[in-house]
C-alpha positions as MATLAB code, in Angstrom:
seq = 'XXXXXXXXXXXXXXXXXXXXXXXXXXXXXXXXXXXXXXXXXXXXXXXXXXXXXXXXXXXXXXXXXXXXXXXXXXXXXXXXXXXXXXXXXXXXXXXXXXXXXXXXXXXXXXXXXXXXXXXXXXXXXXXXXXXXXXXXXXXXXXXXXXXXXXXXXXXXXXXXXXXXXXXXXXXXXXXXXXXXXXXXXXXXXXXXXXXXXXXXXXXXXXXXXXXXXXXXXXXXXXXXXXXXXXXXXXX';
ca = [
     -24.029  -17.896    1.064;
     -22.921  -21.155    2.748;
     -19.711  -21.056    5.089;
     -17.759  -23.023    2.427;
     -17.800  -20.380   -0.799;
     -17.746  -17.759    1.778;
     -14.545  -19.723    3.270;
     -13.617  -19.971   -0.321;
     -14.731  -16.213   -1.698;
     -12.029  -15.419    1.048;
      -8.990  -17.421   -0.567;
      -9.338  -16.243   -3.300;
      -9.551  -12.685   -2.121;
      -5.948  -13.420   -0.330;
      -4.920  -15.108   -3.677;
      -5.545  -12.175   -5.545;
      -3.387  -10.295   -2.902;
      -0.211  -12.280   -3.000;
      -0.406  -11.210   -6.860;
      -1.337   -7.499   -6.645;
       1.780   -6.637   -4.125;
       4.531   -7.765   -6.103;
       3.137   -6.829   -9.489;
       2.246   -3.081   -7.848;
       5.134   -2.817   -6.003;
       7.701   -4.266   -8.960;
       5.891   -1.211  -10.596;
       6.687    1.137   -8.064;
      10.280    0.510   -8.620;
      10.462    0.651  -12.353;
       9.046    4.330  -12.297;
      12.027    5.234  -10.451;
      14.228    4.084  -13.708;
      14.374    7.285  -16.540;
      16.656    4.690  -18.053;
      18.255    1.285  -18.812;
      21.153    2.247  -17.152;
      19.607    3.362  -14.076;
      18.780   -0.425  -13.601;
      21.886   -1.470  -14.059;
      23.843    0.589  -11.395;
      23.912   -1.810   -9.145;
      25.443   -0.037   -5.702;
      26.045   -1.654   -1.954;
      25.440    1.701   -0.222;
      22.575    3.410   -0.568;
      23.523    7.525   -1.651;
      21.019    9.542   -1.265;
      20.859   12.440   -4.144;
      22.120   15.728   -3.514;
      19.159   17.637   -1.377;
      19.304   20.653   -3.149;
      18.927   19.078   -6.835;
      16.070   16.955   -5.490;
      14.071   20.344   -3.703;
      14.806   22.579   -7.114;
      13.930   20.027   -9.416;
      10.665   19.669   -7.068;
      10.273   23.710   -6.399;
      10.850   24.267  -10.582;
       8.169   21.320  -11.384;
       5.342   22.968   -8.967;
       3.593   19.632   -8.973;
       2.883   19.751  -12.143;
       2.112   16.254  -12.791;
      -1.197   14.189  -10.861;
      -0.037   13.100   -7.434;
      -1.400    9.248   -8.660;
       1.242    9.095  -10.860;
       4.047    9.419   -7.702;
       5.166    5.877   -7.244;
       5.474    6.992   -3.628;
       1.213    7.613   -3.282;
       1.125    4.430   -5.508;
       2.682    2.246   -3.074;
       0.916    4.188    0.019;
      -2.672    3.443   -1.478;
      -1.535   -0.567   -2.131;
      -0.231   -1.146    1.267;
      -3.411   -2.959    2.470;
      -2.743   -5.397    0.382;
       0.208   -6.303    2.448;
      -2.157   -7.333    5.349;
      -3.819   -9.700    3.058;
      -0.576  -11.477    1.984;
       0.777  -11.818    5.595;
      -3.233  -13.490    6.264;
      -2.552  -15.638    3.171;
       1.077  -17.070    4.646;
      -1.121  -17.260    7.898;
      -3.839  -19.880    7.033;
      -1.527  -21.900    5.047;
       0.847  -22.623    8.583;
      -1.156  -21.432   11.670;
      -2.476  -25.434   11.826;
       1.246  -26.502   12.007;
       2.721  -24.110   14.076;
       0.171  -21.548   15.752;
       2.366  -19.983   17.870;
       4.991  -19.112   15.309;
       2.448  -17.989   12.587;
       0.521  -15.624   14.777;
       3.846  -13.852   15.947;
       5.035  -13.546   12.568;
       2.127  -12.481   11.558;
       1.346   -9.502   13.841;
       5.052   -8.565   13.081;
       4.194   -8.510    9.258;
       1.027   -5.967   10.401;
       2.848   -3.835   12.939;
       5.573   -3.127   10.497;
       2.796   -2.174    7.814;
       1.446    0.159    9.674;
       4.703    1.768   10.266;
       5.373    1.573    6.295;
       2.312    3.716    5.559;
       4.104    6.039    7.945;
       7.116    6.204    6.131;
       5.454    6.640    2.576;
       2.695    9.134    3.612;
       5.979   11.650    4.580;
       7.746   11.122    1.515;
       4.494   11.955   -0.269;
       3.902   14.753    1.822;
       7.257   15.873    1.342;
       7.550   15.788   -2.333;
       3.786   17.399   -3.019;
       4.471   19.722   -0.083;
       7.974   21.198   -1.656;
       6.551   21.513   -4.838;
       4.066   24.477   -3.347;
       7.034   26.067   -2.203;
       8.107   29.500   -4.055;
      11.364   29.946   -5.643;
      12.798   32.294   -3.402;
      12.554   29.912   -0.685;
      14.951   27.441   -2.100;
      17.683   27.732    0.426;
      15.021   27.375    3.765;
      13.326   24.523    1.615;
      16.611   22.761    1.188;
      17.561   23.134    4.543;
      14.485   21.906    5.992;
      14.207   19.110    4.048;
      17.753   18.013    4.494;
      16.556   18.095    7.961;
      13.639   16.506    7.886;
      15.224   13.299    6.119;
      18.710   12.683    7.684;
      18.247    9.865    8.420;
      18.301   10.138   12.720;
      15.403   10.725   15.195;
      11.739   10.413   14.374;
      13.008    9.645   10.287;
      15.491    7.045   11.619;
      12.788    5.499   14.326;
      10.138    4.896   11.630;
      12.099    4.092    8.577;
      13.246    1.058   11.231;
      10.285    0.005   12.491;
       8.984    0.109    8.916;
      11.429   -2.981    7.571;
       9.340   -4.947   10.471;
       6.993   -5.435    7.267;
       9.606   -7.309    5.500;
      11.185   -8.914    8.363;
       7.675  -10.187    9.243;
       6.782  -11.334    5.497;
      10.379  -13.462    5.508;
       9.637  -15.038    9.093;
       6.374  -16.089    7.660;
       7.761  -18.261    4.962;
      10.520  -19.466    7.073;
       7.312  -20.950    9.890;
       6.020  -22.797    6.336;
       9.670  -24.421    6.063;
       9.499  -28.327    6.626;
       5.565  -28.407    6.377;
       4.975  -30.057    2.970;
       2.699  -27.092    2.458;
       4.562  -24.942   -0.226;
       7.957  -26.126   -2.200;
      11.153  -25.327   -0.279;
      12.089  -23.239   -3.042;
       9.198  -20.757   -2.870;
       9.811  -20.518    0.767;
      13.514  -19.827   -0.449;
      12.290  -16.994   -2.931;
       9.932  -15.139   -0.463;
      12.853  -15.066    2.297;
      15.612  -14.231    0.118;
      13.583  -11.630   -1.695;
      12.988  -10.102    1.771;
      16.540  -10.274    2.429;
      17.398   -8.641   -0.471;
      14.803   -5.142    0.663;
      16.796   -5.223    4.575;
      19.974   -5.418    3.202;
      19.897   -3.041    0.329;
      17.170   -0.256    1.553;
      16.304    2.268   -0.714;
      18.428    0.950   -3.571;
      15.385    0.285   -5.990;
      17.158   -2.050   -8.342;
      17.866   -4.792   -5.912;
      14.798   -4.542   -4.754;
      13.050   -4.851   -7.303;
      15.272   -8.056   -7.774;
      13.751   -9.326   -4.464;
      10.125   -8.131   -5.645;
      10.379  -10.320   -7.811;
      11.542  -13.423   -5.650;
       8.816  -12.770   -3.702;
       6.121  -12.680   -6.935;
       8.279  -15.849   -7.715;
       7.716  -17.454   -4.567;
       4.539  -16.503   -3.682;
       3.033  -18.554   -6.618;
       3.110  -21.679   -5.025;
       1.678  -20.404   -1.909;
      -1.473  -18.655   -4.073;
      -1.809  -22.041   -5.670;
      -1.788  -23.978   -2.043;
      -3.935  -21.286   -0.847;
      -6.905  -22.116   -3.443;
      -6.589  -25.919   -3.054;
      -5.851  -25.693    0.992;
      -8.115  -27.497    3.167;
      -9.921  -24.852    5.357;
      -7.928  -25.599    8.625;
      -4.570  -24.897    6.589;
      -2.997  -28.268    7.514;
      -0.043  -29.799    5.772;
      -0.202  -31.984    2.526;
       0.897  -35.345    2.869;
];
C-alpha cells in the first residue's frame, strides 16, 4: 500500500467517525424517551429523579434486560470514536494554526478519557443495584444517593468529563476564519457543544446539540475526504 491510499484509507476512517458519534450518541438520548412527551419537557435545571424510585425500579427489574441494550454501556463502548473526531478537526487546522489545534486537541482526549470514567460508574451502578436483594432497599438507596450527589470524586469527574465537549467546541472555533469548513458548520459544532455544558444531563437539549454537531460536522467529513494531506486552507 502506497503512502497516499494509506493517507487516504485514514480519512476516510476519521470520516466515518464524525458520522458514527452523533448518529450513536443522538441514539443514546432517544432511549431515554418512553414517550413523546418526555421530549418535549424542555427544563433549565437539571432534577435528578427521586433515588429511591430509580434503586426499586432497578432492585424489582434484577437486570433483567441485556446490559447492550443500556444506552449508558452504549455510549461507553462508542467513546473511541470521539478520539477519531477530535483527529478529524485536527488535520483539517493543525497547518493553519498548530499551536491552537494540538491544545484543543489533547483537551478533546483528556476529557474523553475522563467521560469513559463517568459512564463506566453509571453502568456499574445501574447493573450493580440490580443484583441487589429486596430487603436491602433502604442501604441500596442510601448508598447510591451517596455515591451520586453530585460533590467529591462524582463532582471531580463529571467536571473534568465536559473537557470532551469543551475540547470538541474549541476545535471548531481554531477552524474559524480558515476557508477550510463553512462558518456555519463551525457555528453548529460550537453551539451544539454549548448546548451539552450548559444543559448537562437534560437529554432533550442535548440531543438538540447532537444534532448541531451531526449538522456541522458534515462539511468538515466532506473537507476531510477532499483535504490536501497537509490540511491547509482552501483558497
Amino acid at each position: 500500500m502506497t503512502s497516499t491510499s494509506s493517507t487516504q484509507s485514514v480519512r476516510k476512517i476519521l470520516a466515518a467517525a464524525l458520522l458514527v458519534l452523533p448518529c450513536v450518541f443522538s441514539l443514546v438520548f432517544i432511549m431515554h424517551f418512553r414517550h413523546l412527551a418526555d421530549f418535549l419537557n424542555f427544563r433549565i435545571r437539571y432534577v435528578p429523579r427521586s433515588p429511591e424510585r430509580v434503586v426499586a425500579s432497578l432492585i424489582a427489574a434484577h437486570n433483567n434486560w441485556p446490559l447492550i441494550h443500556d444506552p449508558h454501556m452504549i455510549a461507553y463502548l462508542f467513546l473511541p470514536v470521539f478520539p477519531l473526531c477530535a483527529f478529524a478537526l485536527y488535520v483539517l487546522s493543525r497547518a493553519a494554526r498548530p499551536l491552537a489545534s494540538a491544545i484543543a486537541l489533547m483537551t478533546t482526549i483528556t476529557g474523553t478519557i475522563y467521560m469513559g470514567g463517568l459512564f463506566g460508574m453509571w453502568t456499574a451502578f445501574y447493573r450493580g443495584l440490580g443484583l441487589v436483594d429486596e430487603s436491602n432497599l433502604a442501604g441500596a438507596t442510601a448508598t447510591f444517593t451517596a455515591m451520586t450527589t453530585p460533590q467529591g470524586a462524582f463532582l471531580f469527574t463529571t467536571t473534568l468529563a465536559k473537557l470532551t465537549m469543551i475540547g470538541l467546541a474549541a476545535q471548531s472555533l481554531v477552524l474559524w476564519g480558515t476557508r477550510v469548513v463553512p462558518a456555519w458548520s463551525i457555528a453548529c459544532v460550537a453551539l451544539g457543544c454549548s448546548l451539552f455544558l450548559a444543559f448537562w444531563d437534560l437529554d432533550n437539549w442535548m440531543l438538540i446539540g447532537m444534532v448541531l454537531i451531526l449538522v456541522g460536522f458534515l462539511p468538515v467529513r466532506k473537507r476531510l475526504l477532499q483535504a490536501p494531506e497537509d490540511g491547509g486552507t482552501s483558497s
